[in-house]
C-alpha positions as CSV (number, residue, x, y, z in Angstrom):
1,X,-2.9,4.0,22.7
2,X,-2.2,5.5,19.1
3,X,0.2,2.8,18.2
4,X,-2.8,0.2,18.4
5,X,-4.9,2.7,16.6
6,X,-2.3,2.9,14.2
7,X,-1.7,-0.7,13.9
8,X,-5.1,-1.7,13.7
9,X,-6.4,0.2,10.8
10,X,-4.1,-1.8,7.8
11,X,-4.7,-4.5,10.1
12,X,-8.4,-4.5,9.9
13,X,-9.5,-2.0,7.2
14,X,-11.8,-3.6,4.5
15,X,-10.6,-4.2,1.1
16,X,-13.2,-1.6,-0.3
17,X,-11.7,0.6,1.8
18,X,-8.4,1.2,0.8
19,X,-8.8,2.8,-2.6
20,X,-9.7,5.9,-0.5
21,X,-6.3,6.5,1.0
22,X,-5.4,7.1,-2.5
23,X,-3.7,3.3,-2.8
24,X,-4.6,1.0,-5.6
25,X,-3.6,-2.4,-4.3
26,X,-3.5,-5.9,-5.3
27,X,-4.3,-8.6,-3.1
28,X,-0.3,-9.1,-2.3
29,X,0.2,-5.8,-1.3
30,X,-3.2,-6.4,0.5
31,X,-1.5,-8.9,2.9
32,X,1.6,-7.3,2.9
33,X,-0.2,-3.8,4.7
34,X,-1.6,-6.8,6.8
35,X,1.3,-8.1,8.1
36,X,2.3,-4.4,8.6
37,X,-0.4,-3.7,10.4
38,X,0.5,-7.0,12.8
39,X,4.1,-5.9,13.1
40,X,2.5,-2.0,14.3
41,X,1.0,-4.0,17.3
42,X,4.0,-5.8,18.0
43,X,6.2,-3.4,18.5
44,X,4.0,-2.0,21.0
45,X,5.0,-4.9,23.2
46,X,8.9,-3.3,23.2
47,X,7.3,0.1,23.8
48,X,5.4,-1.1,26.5
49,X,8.5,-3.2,27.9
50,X,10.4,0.2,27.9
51,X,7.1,1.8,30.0
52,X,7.1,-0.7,32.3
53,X,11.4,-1.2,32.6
54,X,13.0,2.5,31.7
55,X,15.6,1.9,34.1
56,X,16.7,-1.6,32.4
57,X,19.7,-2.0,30.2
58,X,17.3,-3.6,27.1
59,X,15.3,-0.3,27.3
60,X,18.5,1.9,26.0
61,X,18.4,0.0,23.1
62,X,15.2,-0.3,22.7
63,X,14.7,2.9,22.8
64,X,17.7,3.6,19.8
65,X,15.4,1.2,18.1
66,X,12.6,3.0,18.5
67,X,14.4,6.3,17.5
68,X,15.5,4.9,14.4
69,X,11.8,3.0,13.6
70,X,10.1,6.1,14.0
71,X,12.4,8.7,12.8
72,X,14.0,6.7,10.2
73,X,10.9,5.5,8.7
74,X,9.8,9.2,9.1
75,X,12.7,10.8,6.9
76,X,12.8,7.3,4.3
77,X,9.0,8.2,3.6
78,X,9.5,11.7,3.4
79,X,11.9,11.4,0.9
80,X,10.2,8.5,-1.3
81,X,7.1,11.3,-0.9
82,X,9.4,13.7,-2.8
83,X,10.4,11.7,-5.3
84,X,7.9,9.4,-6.2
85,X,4.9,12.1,-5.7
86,X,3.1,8.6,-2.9
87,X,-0.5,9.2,-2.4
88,X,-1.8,11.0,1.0
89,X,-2.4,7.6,2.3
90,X,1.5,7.1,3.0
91,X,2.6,10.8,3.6
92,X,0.1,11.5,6.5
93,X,2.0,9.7,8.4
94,X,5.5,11.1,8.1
95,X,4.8,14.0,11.1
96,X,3.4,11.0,13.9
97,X,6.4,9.0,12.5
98,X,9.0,12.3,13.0
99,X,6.9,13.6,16.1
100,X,7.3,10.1,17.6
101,X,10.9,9.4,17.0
102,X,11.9,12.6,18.5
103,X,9.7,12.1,21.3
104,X,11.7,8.5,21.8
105,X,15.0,10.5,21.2
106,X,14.3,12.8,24.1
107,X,13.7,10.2,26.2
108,X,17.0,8.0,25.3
109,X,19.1,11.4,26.4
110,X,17.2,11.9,29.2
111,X,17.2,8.3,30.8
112,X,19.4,6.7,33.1
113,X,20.1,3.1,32.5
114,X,21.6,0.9,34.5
């Protein structure tokens, strides 16, 4: 359910909106959080194909590639918070990103594929 909260919100959020998350856009970076916010809800068609299939060969690796979606994207903003000072509108989301790709980590080690 958070993943189409989470997807959602760049997806729909109103233009007059978005200076309040601390990020002064223009209107390409506008559609660009757009299609971000469409690729959120995509993905979670794989992370419902790994609920619905855990035991299926495609789930191990879609599992590593949610590990490394989540906890990759977790550390890379983390570290472009750190150096480039990114407004609380990007860092917020660095613990859901590390909380979720340890979460998917967990459950790679712990599953049995086929």
């Amino acid at each position: 359910m958070v993943i189409f909260i989470w997807g959602s919100i760049p997806l729909l959020i109103p233009k007059d909106l978005i200076p309040l998350l601390g990020l002064h856009l223009t209107s390409l970076q506008i559609k660009l959080l757009r299609v971000w916010g469409l690729i959120v809800l995509l993905d979670s068609l794989v992370y419902l194909y790994i609920y619905k299939r855990p035991h299926n060969k495609l789930a191990k690796y879609l599992l590593m590639f949610s590990v490394i979606d989540n906890g990759g994207i977790g550390v890379m903003l983390l570290v472009l918070t750190l150096i480039f000072k990114l407004p609380w509108g990007f860092w917020i989301n660095i613990p859901f990103q590390l909380f979720f790709g340890y979460w998917f980590w967990q459950f790679y080690k712990k599953g049995e594929f086929v």
